[in-house]
C-alpha positions in Angstrom: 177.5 88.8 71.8 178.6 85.5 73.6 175.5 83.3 74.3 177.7 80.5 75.9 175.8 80.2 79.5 175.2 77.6 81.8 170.9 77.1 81.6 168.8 75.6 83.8 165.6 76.6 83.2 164.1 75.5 87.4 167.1 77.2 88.5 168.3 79.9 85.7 172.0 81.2 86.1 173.6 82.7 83.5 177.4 83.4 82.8 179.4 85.3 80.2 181.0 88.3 80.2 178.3 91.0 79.3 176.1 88.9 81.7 175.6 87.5 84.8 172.2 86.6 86.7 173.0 84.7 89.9 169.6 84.0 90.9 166.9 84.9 88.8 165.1 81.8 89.4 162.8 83.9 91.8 160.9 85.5 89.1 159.2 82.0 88.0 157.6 81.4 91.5 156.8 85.1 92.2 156.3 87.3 89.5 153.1 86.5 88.9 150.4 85.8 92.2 148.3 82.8 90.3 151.5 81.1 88.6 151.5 78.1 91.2 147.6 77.7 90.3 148.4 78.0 86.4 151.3 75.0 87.3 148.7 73.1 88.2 146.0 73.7 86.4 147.6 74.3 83.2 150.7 73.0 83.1 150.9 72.8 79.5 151.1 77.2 79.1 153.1 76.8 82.5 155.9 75.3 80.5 155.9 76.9 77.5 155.9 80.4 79.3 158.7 79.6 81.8 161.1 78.1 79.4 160.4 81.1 77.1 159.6 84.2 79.7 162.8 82.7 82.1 165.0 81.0 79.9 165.2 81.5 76.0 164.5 85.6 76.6 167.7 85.9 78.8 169.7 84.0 76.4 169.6 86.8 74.0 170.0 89.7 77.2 172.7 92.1 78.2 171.2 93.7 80.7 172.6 93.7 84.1 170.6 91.9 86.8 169.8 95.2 88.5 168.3 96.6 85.1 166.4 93.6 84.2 164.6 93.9 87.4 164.5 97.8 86.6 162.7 97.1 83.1 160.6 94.8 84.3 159.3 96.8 87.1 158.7 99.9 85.2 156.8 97.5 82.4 154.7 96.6 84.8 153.6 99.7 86.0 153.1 101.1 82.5 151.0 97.6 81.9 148.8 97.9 85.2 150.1 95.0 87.2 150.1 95.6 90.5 149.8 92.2 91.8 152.9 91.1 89.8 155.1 94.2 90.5 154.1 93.7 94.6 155.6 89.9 93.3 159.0 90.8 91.9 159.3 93.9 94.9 159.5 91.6 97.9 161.7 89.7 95.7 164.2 91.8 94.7 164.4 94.5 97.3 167.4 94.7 98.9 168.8 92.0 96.5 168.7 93.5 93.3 167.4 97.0 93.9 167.5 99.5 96.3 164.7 100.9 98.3 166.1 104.7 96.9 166.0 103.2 93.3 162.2 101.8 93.5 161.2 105.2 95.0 163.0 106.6 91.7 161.5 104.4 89.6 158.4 105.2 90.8 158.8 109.3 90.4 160.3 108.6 86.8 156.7 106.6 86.2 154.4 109.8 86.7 155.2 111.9 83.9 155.2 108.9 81.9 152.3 106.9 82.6 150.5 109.7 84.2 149.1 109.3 88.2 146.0 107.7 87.1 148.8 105.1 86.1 150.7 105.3 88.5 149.2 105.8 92.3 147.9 102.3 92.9 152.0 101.2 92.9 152.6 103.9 95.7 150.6 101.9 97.8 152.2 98.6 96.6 155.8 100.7 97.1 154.5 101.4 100.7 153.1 98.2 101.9 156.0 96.5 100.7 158.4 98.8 102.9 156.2 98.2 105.6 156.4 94.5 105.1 160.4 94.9 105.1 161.3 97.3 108.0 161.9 100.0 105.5 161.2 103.1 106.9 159.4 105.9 105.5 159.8 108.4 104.1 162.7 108.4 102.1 165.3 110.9 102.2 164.3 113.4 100.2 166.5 112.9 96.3 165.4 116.4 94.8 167.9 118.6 93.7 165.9 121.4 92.4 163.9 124.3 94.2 160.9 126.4 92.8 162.8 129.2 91.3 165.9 126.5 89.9 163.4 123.9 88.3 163.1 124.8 85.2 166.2 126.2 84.1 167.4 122.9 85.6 165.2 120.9 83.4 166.2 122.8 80.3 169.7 121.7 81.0 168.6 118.2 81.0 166.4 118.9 78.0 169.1 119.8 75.8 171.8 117.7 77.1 169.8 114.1 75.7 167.9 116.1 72.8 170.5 119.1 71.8 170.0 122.4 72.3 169.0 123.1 68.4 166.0 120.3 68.7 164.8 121.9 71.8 164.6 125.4 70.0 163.2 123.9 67.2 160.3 122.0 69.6 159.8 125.2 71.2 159.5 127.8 67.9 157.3 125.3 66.2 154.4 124.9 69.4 151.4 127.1 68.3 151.2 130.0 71.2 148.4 128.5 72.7 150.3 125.6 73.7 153.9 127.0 74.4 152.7 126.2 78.2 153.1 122.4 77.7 157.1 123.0 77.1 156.6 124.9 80.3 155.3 122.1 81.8 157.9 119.2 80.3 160.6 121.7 81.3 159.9 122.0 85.1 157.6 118.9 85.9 158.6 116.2 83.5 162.5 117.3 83.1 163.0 119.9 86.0 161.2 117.8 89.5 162.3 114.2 88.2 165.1 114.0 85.7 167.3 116.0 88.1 166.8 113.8 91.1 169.6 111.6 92.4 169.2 108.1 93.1 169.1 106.3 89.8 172.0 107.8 87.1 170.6 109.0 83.4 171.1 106.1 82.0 168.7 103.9 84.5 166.7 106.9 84.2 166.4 106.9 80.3 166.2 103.0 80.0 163.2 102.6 81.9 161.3 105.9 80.5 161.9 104.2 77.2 160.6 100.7 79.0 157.5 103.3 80.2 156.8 104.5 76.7 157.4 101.4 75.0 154.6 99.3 77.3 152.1 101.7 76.9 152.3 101.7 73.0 150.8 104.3 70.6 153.4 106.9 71.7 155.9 106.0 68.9 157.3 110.2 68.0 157.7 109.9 72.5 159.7 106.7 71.6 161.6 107.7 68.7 162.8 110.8 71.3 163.9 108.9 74.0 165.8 106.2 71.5 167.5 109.9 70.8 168.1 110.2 74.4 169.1 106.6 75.4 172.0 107.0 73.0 173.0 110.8 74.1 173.5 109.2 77.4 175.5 106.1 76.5 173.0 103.3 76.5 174.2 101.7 73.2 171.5 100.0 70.7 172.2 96.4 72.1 171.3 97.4 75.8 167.6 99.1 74.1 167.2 95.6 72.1 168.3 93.2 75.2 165.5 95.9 77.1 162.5 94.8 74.8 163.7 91.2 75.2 163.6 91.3 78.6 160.2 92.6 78.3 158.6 91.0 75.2 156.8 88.2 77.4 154.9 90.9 79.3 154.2 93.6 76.9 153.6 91.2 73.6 154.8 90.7 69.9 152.8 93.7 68.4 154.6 96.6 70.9 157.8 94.7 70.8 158.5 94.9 67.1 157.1 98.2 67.0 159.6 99.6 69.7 162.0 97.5 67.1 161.1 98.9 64.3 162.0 102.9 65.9 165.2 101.6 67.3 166.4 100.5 63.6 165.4 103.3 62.2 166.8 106.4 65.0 170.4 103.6 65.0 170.9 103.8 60.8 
């Protein structure tokens, strides 16, 4: 990969031809609510994180500017920062990502993170629209009905996983827990995965994102590597993912996610 860009870190473009950020400059004044007061406070950590979070990260990123701001968002909603995520929203809406895609991205999040997780950043999602003029609700994305959504989430199962790993999953669950493959089949796979407005690979990049922030989910991980690549997200775009969110998430879950990406990409 070409890492012959243009840099300024107080007003960060980048050009080659895997990437191009045309104004990401945003994220240092709004991605997080006390960064001003950290500026001037501490300005010492106020440089170092900038130039690395902002500058030295995206010299080694592929990622489109949409699914930066994709990865980023569902990080912080696996990490619990609502403040920030409110941050980047009124940023980004509308400039880098669509109200359809954050109400996607939002949907992906609950069989992920779980609702606990997950419901304070509805009422981020909504303010924010408020703020903008948005109108709610949505229109509704689903393409799947009670008696559909579970063959229709099989489908989806064993297009990313394979038919023969699904089989397997399901013969091997004791018979006192054959209803969870019920449940991933029509909740997780079936209500969600079969929605439009974000395509399978947005989908599978920020589930992985999801299960990667979280940590301690590393056999979930190790799947959804499996499904990242079924759908055509190639090992760089996973790598330039954790780059993107190394500064938020930390060393110890970024080399982990590393670690199962080498290993499921021998």
């Amino acid at each position: 990969m070409s890492h012959e860009k243009s840099l300024d870190v107080e007003n960060i473009v980048f050009v080659d031809k895997l990437f191009y950020i045309k104004n990401i400059s945003y994220l240092i004044n709004y991605f997080f609510s006390n960064f001003g007061i950290i500026k001037k406070n501490d300005p010492e950590f106020h440089e170092i994180f900038k130039n690395f979070a902002f500058g030295e990260v995206f010299e080694y990123a592929s990622l489109s500017e949409k699914d930066s701001i994709l990865v980023i968002l569902a990080s912080l909603i696996a990490a619990q920062s609502p403040k920030s995520f409110k941050k980047i929203l009124l940023s980004a809406l509308d400039k880098d990502i669509s109200p359809e895609e954050v109400k996607e991205l939002l949907y992906q999040a609950v069989p992920y993170v779980g609702f606990a997780r997950a419901h304070n950043f509805f009422g981020v999602v909504i303010k924010v629209f408020d703020k903008k003029g948005i109108e709610s609700p949505l229109k509704n994305r689903s393409n799947t009905n009670p008696s559909t959504r579970h063959e229709k989430g099989r489908e989806i199962q064993e297009s990313y996983f394979g038919r023969q790993n699904i089989e397997i999953m399901r013969n091997q669950t004791p018979d006192d827990q054959k209803h969870f493959n019920t449940f991933l089949e029509g909740f997780c796979f079936g209500d969600f995965y079969t929605r439009d407005g974000l395509d399978d690979k947005q989908r599978e990049l920020i589930t992985f994102t999801f299960i990667a922030t979280l940590g301690g989910c590393e056999n979930q991980l190790r799947g959804h590597v499996q499904g990242n690549l079924a759908v055509g997200n190639e090992k760089e775009k996973l790598i330039s993912a954790i780059a993107v969110i190394l500064p938020y998430i930390g060393f110890p879950r970024a080399l982990n996610a590393l670690a199962i990406i080498n290993e499921i990409c021998q």
